[in-house]
C-alpha positions in Angstrom: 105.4 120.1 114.7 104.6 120.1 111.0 106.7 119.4 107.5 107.1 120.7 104.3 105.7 119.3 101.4 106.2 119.6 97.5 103.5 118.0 94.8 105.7 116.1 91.8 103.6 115.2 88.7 100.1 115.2 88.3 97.0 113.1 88.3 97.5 109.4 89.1 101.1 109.5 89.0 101.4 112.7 91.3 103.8 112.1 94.2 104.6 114.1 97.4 107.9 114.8 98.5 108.2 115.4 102.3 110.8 117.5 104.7 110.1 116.6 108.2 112.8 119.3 109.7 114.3 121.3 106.4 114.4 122.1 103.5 117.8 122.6 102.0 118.6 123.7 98.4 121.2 125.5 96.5 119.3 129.0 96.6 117.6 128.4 99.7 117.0 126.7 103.0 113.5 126.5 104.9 113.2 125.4 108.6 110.0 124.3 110.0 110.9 126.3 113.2 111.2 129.5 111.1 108.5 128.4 108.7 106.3 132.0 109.8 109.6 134.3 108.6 109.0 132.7 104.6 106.8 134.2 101.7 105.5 130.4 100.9 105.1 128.6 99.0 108.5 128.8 98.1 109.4 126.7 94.7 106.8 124.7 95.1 107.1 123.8 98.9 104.5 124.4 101.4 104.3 124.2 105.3 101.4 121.6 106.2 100.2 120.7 110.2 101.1 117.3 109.0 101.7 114.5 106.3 98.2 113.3 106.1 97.1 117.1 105.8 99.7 117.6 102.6 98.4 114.2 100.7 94.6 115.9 101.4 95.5 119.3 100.3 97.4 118.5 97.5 95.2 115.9 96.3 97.8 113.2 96.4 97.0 109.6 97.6 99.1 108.5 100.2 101.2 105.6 100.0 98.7 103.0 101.5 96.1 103.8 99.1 98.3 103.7 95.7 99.0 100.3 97.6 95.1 99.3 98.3 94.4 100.1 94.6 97.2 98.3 92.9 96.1 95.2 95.1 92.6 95.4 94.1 93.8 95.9 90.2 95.9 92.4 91.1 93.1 90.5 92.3 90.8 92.0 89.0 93.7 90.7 86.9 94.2 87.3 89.2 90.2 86.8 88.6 89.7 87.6 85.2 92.9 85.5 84.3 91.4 82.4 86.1 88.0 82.7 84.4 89.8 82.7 81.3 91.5 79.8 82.4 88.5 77.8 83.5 87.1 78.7 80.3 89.7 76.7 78.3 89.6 73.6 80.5 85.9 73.3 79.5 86.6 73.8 76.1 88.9 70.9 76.2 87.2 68.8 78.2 84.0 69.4 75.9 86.4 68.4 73.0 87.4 65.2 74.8 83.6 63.9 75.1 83.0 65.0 71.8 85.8 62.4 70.8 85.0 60.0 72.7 81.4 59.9 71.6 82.4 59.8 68.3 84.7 57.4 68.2 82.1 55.3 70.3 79.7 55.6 67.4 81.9 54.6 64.7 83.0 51.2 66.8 79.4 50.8 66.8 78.4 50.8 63.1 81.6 48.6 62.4 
């Protein structure tokens, strides 16, 4: 048996909203058992074989793949921050040498 299904937003931050038995709202009620007796869609909602055919048609992404990219957008973040990171320490530790050297030389032409 299917669902309904209703779009909210648009482009990346598009949702959808899912009714696995019924729809009920002030003006109206849909049941997915009666879902051949409505003009649809009907304010927006739809009849759909099933979730993952709403998320295609609609062009939302599902759950699992908002997920996938915001773990892939971590790990870009976690990377770049650690370059950045490893960056400084060599600074540093090129500044420390550089000390050192120095105040090697001037011991030596005391």
């Amino acid at each position: 048996m299917g669902i309904f299904a209703k779009k909210i937003g648009e482009g990346e931050d598009a949702q959808l909203i899912c009714a696995p038995r019924r729809v009920l709202c002030n003006d109206y009620e849909l049941l997915v058992e009666n879902k051949d007796d409505y003009d649809l869609p009907l304010d927006g909602w739809d009849y759909y074989e099933s979730e993952e055919v709403a998320y295609q048609t609609l062009g939302v992404k599902t759950p699992e793949e908002v997920e996938a990219e915001e773990g892939a957008e971590r790990e870009k973040e976690r990377e770049e921050h650690l370059k950045k990171v490893e960056k400084q320490r060599n600074k540093l530790a090129k500044k420390k040498t550089t000390k050192k050297k120095s105040k090697k030389k001037s011991k030596k032409t005391e």
